[in-house]
MIMIZA-811187 format. One record per residue (C-alpha): residue number from 1; residue in three letters; chain; x, y, z. Coordinates in steps of 0.001 Angstrom, whole numbers. Layout:
N
> resi:resn:chain:xx:yy:zz
> NUM:ALA:A:X:Y:Z
...
***
This chain:
559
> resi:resn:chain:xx:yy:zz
> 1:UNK:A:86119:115744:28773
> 2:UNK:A:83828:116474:31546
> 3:UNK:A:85005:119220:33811
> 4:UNK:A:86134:117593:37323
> 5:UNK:A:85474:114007:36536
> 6:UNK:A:84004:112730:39478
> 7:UNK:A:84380:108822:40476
> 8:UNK:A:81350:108546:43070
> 9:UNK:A:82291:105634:45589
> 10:UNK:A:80717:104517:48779
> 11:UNK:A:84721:103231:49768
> 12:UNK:A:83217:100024:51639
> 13:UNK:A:86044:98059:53188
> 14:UNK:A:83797:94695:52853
> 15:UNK:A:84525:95540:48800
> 16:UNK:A:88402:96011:49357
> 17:UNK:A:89640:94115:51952
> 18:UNK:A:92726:92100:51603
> 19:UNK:A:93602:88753:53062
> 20:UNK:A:96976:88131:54409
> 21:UNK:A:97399:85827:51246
> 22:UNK:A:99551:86574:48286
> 23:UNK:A:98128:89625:45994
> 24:UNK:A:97236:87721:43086
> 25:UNK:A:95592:91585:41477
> 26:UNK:A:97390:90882:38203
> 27:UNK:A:95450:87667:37577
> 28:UNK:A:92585:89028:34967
> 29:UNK:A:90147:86381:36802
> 30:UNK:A:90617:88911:40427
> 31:UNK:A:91079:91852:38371
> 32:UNK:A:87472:91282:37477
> 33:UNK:A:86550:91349:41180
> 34:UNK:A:88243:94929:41789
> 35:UNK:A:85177:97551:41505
> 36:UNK:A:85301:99042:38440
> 37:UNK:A:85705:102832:38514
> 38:UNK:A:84172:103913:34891
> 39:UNK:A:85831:105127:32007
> 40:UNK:A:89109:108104:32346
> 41:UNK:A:91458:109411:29982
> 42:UNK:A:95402:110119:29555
> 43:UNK:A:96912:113215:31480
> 44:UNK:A:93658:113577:32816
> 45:UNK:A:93294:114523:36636
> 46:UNK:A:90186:112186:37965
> 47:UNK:A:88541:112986:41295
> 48:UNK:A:87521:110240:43636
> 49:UNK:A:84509:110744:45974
> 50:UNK:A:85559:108946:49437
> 51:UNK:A:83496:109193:53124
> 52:UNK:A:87157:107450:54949
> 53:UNK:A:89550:110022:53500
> 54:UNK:A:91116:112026:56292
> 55:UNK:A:94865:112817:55215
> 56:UNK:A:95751:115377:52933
> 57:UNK:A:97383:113039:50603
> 58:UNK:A:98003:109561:50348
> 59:UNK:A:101066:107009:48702
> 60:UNK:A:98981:105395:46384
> 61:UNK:A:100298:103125:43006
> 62:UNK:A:98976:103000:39572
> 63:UNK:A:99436:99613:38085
> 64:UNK:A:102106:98908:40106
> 65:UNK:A:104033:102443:39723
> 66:UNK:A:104143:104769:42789
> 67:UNK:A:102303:107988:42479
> 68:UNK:A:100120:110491:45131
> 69:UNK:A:96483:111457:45162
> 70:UNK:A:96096:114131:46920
> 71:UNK:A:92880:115794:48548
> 72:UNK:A:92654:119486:46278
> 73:UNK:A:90129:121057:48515
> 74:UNK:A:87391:121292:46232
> 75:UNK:A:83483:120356:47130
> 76:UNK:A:83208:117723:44688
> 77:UNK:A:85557:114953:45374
> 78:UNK:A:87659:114351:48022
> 79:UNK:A:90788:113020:45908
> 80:UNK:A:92256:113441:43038
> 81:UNK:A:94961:111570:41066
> 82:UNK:A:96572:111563:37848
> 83:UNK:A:96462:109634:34254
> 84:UNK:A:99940:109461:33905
> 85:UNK:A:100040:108037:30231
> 86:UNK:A:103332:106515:30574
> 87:UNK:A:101764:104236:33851
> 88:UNK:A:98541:102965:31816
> 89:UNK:A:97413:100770:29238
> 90:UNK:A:95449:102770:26371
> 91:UNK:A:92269:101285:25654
> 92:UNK:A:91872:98602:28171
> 93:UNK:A:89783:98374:31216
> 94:UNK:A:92566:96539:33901
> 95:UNK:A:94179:99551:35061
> 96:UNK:A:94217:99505:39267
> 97:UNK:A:94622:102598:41211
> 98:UNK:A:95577:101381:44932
> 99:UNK:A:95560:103309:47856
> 100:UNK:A:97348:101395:50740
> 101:UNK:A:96123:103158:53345
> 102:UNK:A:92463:103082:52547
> 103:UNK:A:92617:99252:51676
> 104:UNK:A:90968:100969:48205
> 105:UNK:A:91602:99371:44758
> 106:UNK:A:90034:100853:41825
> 107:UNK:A:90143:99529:37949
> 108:UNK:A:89584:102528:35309
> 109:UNK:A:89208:101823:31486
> 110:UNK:A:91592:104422:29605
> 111:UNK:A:90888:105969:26623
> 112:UNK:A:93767:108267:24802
> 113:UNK:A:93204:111704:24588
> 114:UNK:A:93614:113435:21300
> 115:UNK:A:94267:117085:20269
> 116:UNK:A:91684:118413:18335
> 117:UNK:A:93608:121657:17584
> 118:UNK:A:97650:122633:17579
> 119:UNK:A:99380:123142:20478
> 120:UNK:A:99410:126851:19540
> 121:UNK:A:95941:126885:19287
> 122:UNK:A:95468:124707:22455
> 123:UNK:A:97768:126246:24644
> 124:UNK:A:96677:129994:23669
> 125:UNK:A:93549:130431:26421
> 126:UNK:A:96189:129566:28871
> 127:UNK:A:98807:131818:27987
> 128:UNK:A:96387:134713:27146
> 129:UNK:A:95280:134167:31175
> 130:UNK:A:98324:134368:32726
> 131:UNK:A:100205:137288:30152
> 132:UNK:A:96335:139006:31010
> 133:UNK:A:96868:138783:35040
> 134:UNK:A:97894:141932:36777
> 135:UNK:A:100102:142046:39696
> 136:UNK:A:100685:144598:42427
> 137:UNK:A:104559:144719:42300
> 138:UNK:A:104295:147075:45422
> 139:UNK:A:104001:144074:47333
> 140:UNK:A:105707:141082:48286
> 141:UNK:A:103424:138444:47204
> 142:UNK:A:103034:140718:43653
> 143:UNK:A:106576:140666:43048
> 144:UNK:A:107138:136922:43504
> 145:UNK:A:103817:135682:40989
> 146:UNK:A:105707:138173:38827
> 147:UNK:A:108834:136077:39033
> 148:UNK:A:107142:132827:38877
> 149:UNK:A:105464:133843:35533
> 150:UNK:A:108193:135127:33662
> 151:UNK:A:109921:132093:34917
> 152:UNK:A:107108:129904:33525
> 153:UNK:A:107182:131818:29933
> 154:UNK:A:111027:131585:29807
> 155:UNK:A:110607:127632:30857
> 156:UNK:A:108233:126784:27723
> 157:UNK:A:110079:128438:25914
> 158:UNK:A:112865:126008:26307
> 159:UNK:A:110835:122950:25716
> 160:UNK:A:111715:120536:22864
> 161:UNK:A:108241:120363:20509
> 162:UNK:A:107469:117004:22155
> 163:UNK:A:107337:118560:25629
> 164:UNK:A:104791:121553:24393
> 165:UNK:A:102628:118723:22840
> 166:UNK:A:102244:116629:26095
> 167:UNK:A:101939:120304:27810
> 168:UNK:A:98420:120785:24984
> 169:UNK:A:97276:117423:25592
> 170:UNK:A:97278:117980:29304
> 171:UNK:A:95521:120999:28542
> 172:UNK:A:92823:119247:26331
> 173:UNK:A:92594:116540:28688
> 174:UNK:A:91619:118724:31534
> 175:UNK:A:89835:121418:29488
> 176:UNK:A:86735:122134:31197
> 177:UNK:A:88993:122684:34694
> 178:UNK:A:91007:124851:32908
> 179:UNK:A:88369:126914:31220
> 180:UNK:A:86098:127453:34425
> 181:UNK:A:89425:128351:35498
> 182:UNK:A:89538:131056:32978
> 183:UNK:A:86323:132413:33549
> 184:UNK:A:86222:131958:37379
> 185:UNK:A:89634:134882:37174
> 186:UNK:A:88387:137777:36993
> 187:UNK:A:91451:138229:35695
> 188:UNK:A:92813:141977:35141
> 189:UNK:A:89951:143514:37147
> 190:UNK:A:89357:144685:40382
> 191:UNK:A:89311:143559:43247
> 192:UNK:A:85338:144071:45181
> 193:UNK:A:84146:141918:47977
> 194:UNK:A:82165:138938:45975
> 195:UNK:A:82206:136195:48003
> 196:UNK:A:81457:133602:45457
> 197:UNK:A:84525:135129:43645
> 198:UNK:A:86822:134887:46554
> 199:UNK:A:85558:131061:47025
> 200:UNK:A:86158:130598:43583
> 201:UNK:A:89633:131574:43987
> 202:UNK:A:90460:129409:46887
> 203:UNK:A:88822:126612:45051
> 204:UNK:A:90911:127081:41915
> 205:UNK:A:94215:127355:44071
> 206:UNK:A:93365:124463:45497
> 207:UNK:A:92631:122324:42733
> 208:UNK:A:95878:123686:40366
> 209:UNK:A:97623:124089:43351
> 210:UNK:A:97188:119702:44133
> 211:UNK:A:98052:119262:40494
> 212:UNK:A:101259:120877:40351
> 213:UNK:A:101951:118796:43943
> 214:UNK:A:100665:115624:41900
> 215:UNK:A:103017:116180:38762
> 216:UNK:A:106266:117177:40757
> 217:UNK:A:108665:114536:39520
> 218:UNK:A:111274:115207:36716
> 219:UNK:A:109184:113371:34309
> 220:UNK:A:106185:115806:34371
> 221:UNK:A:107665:118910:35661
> 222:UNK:A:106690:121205:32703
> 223:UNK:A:103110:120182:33794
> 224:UNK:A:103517:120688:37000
> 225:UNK:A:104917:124097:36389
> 226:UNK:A:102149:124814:33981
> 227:UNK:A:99377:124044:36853
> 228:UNK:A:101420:125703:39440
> 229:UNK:A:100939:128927:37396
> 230:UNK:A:97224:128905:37631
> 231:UNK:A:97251:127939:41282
> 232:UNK:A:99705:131373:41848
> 233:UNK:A:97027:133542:39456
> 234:UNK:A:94754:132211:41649
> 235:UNK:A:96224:132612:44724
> 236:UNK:A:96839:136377:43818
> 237:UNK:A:93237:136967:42601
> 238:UNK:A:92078:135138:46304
> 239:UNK:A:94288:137581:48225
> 240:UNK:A:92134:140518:46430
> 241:UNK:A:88757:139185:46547
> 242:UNK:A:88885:137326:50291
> 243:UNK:A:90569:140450:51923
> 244:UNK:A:88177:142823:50458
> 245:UNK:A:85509:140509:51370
> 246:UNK:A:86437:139585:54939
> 247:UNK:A:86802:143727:55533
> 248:UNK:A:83274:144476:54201
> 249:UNK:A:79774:144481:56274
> 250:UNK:A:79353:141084:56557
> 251:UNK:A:78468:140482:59916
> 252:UNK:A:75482:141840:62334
> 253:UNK:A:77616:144012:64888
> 254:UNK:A:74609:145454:66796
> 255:UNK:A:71068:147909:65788
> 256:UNK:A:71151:151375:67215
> 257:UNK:A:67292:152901:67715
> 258:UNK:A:67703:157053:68174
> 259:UNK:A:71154:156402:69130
> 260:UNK:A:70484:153469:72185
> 261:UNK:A:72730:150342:71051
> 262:UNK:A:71131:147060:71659
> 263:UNK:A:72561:144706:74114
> 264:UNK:A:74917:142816:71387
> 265:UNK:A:77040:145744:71724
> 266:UNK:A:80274:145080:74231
> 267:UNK:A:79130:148565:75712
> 268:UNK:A:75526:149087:75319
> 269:UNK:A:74144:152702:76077
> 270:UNK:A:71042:153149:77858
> 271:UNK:A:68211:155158:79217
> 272:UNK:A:67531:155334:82377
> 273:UNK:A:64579:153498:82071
> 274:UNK:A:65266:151737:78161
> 275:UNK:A:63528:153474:75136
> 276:UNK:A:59730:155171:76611
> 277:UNK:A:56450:154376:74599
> 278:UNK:A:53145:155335:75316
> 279:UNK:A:50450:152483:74953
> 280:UNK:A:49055:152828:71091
> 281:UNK:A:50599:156252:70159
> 282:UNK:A:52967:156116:67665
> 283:UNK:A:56779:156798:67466
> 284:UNK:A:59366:156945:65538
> 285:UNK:A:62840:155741:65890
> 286:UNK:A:65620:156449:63580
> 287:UNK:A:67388:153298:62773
> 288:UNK:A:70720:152393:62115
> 289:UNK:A:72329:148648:61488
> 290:UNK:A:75918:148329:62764
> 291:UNK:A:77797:145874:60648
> 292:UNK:A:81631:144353:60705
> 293:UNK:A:83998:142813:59118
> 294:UNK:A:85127:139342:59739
> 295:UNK:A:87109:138567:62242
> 296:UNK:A:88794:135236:63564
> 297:UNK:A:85891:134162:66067
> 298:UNK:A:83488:134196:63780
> 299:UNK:A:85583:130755:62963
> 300:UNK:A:83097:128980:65270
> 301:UNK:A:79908:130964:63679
> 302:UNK:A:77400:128365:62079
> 303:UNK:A:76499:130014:59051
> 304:UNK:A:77116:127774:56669
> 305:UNK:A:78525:130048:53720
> 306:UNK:A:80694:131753:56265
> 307:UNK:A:81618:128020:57657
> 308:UNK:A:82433:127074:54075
> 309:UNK:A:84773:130445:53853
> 310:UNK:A:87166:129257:56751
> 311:UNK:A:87451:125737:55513
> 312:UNK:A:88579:127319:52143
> 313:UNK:A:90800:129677:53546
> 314:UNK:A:92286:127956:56176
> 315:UNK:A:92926:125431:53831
> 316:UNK:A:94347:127935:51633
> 317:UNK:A:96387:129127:54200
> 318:UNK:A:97992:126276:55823
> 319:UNK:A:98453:123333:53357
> 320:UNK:A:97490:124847:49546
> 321:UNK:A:100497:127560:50781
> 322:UNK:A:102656:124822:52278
> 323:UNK:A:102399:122105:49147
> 324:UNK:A:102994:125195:46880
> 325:UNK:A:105861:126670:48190
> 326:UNK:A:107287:122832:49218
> 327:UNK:A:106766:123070:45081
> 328:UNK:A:108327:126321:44017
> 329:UNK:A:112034:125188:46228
> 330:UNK:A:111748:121888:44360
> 331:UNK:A:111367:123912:40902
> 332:UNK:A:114260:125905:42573
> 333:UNK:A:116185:123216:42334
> 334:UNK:A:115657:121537:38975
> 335:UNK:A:115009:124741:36944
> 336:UNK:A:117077:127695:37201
> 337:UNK:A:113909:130070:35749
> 338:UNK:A:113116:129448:39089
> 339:UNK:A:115704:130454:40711
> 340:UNK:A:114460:134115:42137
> 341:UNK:A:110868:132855:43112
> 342:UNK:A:110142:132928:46945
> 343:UNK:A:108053:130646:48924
> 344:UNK:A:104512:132627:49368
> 345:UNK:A:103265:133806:52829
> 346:UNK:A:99444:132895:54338
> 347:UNK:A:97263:135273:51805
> 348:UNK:A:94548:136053:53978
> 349:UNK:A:94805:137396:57082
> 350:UNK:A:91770:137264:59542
> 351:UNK:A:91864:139927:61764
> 352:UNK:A:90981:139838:65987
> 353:UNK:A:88316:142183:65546
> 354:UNK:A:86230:143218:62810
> 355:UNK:A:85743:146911:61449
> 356:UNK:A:82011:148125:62283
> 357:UNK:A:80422:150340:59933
> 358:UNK:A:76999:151898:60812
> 359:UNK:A:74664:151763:57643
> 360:UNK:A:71511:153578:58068
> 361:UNK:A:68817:151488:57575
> 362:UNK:A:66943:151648:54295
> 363:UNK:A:62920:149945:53201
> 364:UNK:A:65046:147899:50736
> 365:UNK:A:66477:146140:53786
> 366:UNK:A:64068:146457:56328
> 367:UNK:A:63149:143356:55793
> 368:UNK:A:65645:141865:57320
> 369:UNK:A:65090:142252:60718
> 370:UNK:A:62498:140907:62522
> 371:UNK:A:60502:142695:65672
> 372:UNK:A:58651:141517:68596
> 373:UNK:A:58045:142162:72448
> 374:UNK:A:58635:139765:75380
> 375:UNK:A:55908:140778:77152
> 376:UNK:A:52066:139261:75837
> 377:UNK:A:49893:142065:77347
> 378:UNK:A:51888:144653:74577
> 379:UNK:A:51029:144254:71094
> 380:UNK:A:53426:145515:68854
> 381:UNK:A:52988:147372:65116
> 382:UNK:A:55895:148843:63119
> 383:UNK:A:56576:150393:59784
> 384:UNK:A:59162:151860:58232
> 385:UNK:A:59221:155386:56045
> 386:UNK:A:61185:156564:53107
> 387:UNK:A:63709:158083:55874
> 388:UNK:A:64873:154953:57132
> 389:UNK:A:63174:155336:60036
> 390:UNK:A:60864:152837:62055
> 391:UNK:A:57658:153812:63310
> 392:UNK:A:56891:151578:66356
> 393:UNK:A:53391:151407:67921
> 394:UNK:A:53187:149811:71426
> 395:UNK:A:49695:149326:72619
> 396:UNK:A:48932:147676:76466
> 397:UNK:A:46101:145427:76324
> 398:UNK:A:42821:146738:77771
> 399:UNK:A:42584:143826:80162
> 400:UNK:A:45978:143930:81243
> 401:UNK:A:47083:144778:85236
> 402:UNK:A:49739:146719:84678
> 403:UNK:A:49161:150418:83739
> 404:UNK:A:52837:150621:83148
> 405:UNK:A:54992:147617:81555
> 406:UNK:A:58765:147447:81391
> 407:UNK:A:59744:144674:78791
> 408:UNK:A:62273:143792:76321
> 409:UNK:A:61763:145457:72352
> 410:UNK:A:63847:141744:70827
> 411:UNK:A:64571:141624:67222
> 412:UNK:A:66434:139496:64881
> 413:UNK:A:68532:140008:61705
> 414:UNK:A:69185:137461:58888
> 415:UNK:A:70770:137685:55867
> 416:UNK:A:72939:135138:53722
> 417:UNK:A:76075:135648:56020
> 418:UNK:A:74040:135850:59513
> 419:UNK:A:71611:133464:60968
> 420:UNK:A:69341:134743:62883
> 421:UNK:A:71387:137047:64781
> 422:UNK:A:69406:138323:68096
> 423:UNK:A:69339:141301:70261
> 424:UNK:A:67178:143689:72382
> 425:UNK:A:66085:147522:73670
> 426:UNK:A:64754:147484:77489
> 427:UNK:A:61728:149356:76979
> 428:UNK:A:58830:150988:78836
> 429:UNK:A:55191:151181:77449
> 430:UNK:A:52847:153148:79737
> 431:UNK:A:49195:153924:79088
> 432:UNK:A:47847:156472:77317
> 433:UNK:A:47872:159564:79798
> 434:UNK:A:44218:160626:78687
> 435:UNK:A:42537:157174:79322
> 436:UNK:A:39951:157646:81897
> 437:UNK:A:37379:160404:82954
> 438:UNK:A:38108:164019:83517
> 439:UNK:A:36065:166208:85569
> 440:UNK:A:35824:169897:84984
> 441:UNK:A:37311:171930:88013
> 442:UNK:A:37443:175395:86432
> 443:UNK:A:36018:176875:83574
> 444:UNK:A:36249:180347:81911
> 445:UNK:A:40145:180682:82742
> 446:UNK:A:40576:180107:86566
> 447:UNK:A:36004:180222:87716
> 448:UNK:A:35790:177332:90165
> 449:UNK:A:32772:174806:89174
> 450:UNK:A:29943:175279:91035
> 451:UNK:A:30719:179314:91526
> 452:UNK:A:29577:181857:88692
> 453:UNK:A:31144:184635:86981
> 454:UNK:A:29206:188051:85838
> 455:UNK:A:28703:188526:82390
> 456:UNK:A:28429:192481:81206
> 457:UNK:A:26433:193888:78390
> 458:UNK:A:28627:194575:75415
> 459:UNK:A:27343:197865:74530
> 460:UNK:A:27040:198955:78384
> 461:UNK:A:29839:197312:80233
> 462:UNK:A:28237:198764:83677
> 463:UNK:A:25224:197083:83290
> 464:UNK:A:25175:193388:84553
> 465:UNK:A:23622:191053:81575
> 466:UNK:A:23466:188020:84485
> 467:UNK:A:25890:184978:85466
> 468:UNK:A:27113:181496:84083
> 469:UNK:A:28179:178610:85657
> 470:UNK:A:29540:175394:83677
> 471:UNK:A:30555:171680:84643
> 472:UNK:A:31272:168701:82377
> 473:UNK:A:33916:165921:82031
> 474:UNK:A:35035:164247:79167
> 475:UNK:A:36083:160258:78940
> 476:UNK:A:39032:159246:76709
> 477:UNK:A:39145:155521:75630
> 478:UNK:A:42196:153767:74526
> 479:UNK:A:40900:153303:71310
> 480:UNK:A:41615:156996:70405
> 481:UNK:A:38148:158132:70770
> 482:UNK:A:36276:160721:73018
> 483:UNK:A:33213:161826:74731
> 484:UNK:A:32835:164413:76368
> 485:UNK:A:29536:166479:78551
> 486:UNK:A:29114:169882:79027
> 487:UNK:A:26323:171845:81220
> 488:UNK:A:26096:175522:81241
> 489:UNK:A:23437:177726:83636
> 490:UNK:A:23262:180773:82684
> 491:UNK:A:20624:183528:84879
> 492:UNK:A:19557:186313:82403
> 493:UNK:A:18398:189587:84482
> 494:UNK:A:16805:191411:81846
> 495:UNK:A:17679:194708:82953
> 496:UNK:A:16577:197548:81062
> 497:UNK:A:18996:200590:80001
> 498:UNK:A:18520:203925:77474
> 499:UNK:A:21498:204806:75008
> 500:UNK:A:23575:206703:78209
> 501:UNK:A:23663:203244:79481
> 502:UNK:A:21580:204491:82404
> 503:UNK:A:19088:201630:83513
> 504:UNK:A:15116:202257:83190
> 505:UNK:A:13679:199249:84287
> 506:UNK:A:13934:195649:85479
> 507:UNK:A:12095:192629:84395
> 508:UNK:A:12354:189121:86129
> 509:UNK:A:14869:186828:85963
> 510:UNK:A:15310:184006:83468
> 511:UNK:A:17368:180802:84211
> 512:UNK:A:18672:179051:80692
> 513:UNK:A:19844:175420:81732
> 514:UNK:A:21996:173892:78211
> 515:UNK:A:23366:170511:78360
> 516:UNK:A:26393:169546:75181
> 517:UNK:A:27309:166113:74707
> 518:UNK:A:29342:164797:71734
> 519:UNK:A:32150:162276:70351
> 520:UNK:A:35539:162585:68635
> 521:UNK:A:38738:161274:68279
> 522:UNK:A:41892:162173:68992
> 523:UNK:A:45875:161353:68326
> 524:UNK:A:49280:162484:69036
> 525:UNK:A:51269:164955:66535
> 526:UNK:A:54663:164241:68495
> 527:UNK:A:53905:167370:71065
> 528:UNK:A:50254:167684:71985
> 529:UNK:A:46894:165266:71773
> 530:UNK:A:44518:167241:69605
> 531:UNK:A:40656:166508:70101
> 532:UNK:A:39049:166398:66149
> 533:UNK:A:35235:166545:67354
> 534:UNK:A:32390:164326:65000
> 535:UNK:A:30363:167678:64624
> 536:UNK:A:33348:169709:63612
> 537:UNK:A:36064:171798:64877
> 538:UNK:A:39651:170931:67122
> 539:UNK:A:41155:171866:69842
> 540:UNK:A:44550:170766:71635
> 541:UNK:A:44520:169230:75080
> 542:UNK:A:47548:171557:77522
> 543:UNK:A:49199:168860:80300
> 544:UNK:A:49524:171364:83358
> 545:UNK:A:50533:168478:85518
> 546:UNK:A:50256:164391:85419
> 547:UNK:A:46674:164158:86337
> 548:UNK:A:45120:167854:84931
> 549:UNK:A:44458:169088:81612
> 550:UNK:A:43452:172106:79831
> 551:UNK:A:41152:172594:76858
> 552:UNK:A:40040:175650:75668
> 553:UNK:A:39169:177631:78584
> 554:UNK:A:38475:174654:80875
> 555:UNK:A:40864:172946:83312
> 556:UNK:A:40011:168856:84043
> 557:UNK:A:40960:166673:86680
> 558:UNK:A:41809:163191:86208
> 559:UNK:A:39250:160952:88454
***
């Protein structure tokens, strides 16, 4: 049989209206004028794909004989009847499904379904699933799908040999449900927080659950009872795997950069003027991604996997619970096995708010955020390192009128469960601090330009060697390179001394004039610029105040 036997139908009413005239359905001649529905088989449940189905069941009669379809929940068909063998004719095509309230007639050709093993044989997946399904007795819910399945075992038990076989064939009718059923279970393992397992528990409770609701009449009861118990495993295993799920990190909460929490956060922390860059210097942030749990606003989130969650659950929650548990008093009633079985409470519980749980952020997921500035005259770079940190580099554009830009650092964050999620850092990018010319205004630790300082002979320290004077400037560019001008006068006296440093004699005076120009680069090592000069050699730049610098010996101004 093919697993959830789908009848696709555009329901048009222009195909099933009905006159006000006599029904004259059981004349062969207008049976032949009822759209025909394909080919079904006994104790088979058969779907029907409808767009005008809105009720959660519908009165509905098979050749002639009231029964329900009901809509299981499922993403394949919107209702779902069935084969009752005692209601149809074996082997011929006139059988008419009507639905009242839809102004729907169907016809369906059924064929007999056969066992192709014993009961025994048949039967022993099923019973190997539920014996194989663990329950926490601690709890409530635990305690009663305890009751309900030794219930169950002590019911077939009590069945004449006749019951058991209609029990297989309903089984072999069905088999493909009931098999994805058994390996959709993960049945004696484990809860974790799967999503596709927790939908494929909802979607199983659904389905077994509308089957036991279908077959709840004296005549099919140990059916019935037999699909209730996989609707009850799988309501169980759905408890588990949604409530683990819903209290993992599923949702974007907020991103936290060195400890500053984006604006998505209900109480953001901030700088006093937002996270500081300096134009095309590097820096690095550490980075941490704030996720939460689900919680019950995300209800209107339009995700469409997390969408699909609440319509399973709420489903789940509200009628799946309610048809079940309308079920297990009715079983109350007829069979005293089920005498100590409760009705079930709502299985998943979505909380108000959502647990966060700050993950730092790792290359493997990096990629899920996006970055970008609101402001056009920053450009924006950005890696990542093994730490899980970002590296951001801001640069100002050269032609930009703003030496100092206060913007917005946006990003956004999507993964299967968020869409896009959005949030930002107020930020500040100024320009590099060295950009621009700097003119020497002392040189040789503290000598005014333009004034000279005495230089001594080494051997003779009483005996003047002459004087030096030195000016320059260098220019910084906001490309990270340098160049830089030096001019040094040095007067050479040539005075002439013995060995007791006494002086003998006194030649003229010689005037060396020495102009130094060269290039570099430089960058920022987190505390100081340092200059790395084309001809060799570096040297770190001192910030005595906003607008002067020292290097080496020399103090600059900026002009």
């Amino acid at each position: 049989m093919n697993f959830l036997k789908v009848i696709l139908l555009t329901v048009l009413f222009s195909l099933t209206f009905h006159s006000c005239s006599e029904d004259t359905s059981d004349d062969p001649e207008n049976q032949e004028q009822i759209p025909f529905a394909g080919e079904v088989y006994s104790s088979e449940f058969v779907y029907i794909q409808t767009e005008v189905a809105t009720a959660d069941n519908y009165d509905a009669t098979l050749n002639g004989t009231p029964i329900k379809v009901v809509d299981p929940g499922n993403e394949l068909g919107d209702l779902m009847f069935f084969v009752d063998p005692a209601m149809v004719t074996i082997g011929g095509n006139d059988n008419i499904l009507e639905i009242p309230a839809l102004d729907l007639k169907l016809r369906y050709e059924v064929r007999e379904t056969v066992l192709e093993s014993s009961v025994a044989e048949t039967l022993e997946p099923y019973f190997m699933a539920i014996n194989s399904a663990e329950f926490d007795t601690s709890t409530a819910s635990g305690q009663n799908a305890q009751r309900f399945r030794e219930g169950l075992l002590q019911m077939y038990q009590s069945l004449s040999q006749e019951e058991k076989r209609s029990i297989a064939l309903f089984h072999q009718a069905n088999s493909s449900l009931f098999n994805s059923a058994y390996s959709d279970l993960r049945l004696g393992r484990m809860p974790n927080e799967n999503f596709d397992e927790c939908l494929a528990a909802t979607f199983l409770t659904g389905v077994f659950g509308g089957g036991a609701y279908l077959l709840a009449n004296p005549a099919t009861l140990p059916l019935s009872a037999i699909s209730a118990g996989i609707a009850i495993v799988a309501l169980i295993e759905a408890k588990q795997y949604c409530t683990a799920w819903v209290q993992g990190e599923i949702k974007h909460a907020f991103l936290k950069l060195d400890g500053i929490i984006s604006d998505r956060s209900a109480e953001p922390l901030r700088m006093p003027d937002g996270i500081q860059f300096t134009s095309a210097e590097p820096k690095e942030l550490s980075a941490v991604n704030v996720m939460r749990g689900l919680q019950s606003s995300d209800a209107d989130d339009t995700n469409a996997d997390i969408s699909r969650f609440f319509s399973f659950v709420s489903r789940m929650n509200d009628y799946i619970i309610n048809t079940l548990n309308d079920i297990i008093i009715w079983y109350n009633d007829q069979v005293p096995f089920f005498a100590e079985v409760d009705p079930f409470q709502a299985p998943v519980d979505i909380p108000e708010n959502g647990t966060e749980e700050p993950i730092p952020l790792e290359v493997a997921s990096s990629f899920l955020f996006g970055f970008s500035v609101a402001d056009s005259d920053v450009a924006m770079d950005y890696t990542m390192d093994q730490d899980g940190e970002i590296i951001f580099t801001m640069t100002i554009d050269e032609n930009a009128s703003e030496q100092e830009i206060e913007t917005t650092l946006n990003y956004t964050y999507s993964d299967q469960f968020n869409d896009g999620v959005t949030g930002s850092f107020p930020i500040t990018v100024t320009a590099q601090p060295l950009v621009g010319l700097w003119d020497m205004v002392l040189f040789h630790n503290g000598v005014p330009v333009g004034e000279y300082y005495d230089i001594y002979e080494s051997d003779c320290p009483n005996i003047l060697y002459g004087r030096e004077t030195m000016s320059g400037n260098f220019t910084f560019n906001a490309d990270n390179t340098f160049s830089y001008s030096w001019t040094t006068i040095q007067i050479v006296y040539n005075i002439q001394y013995d060995s007791d440093c006494e002086i003998v004699g006194d030649s003229e005076n010689v005037t060396y004039d020495d102009v130094e120009t060269g290039t570099g680069t430089y960058s920022f090592n987190g505390n100081n610029y340092i200059l790395d000069y084309d001809e060799g050699g570096t040297e770190t730049v001192q910030f005595l105040e906003q607008d002067r610098i020292k290097i080496f010996e020399e103090e600059y101004v900026r002009q």
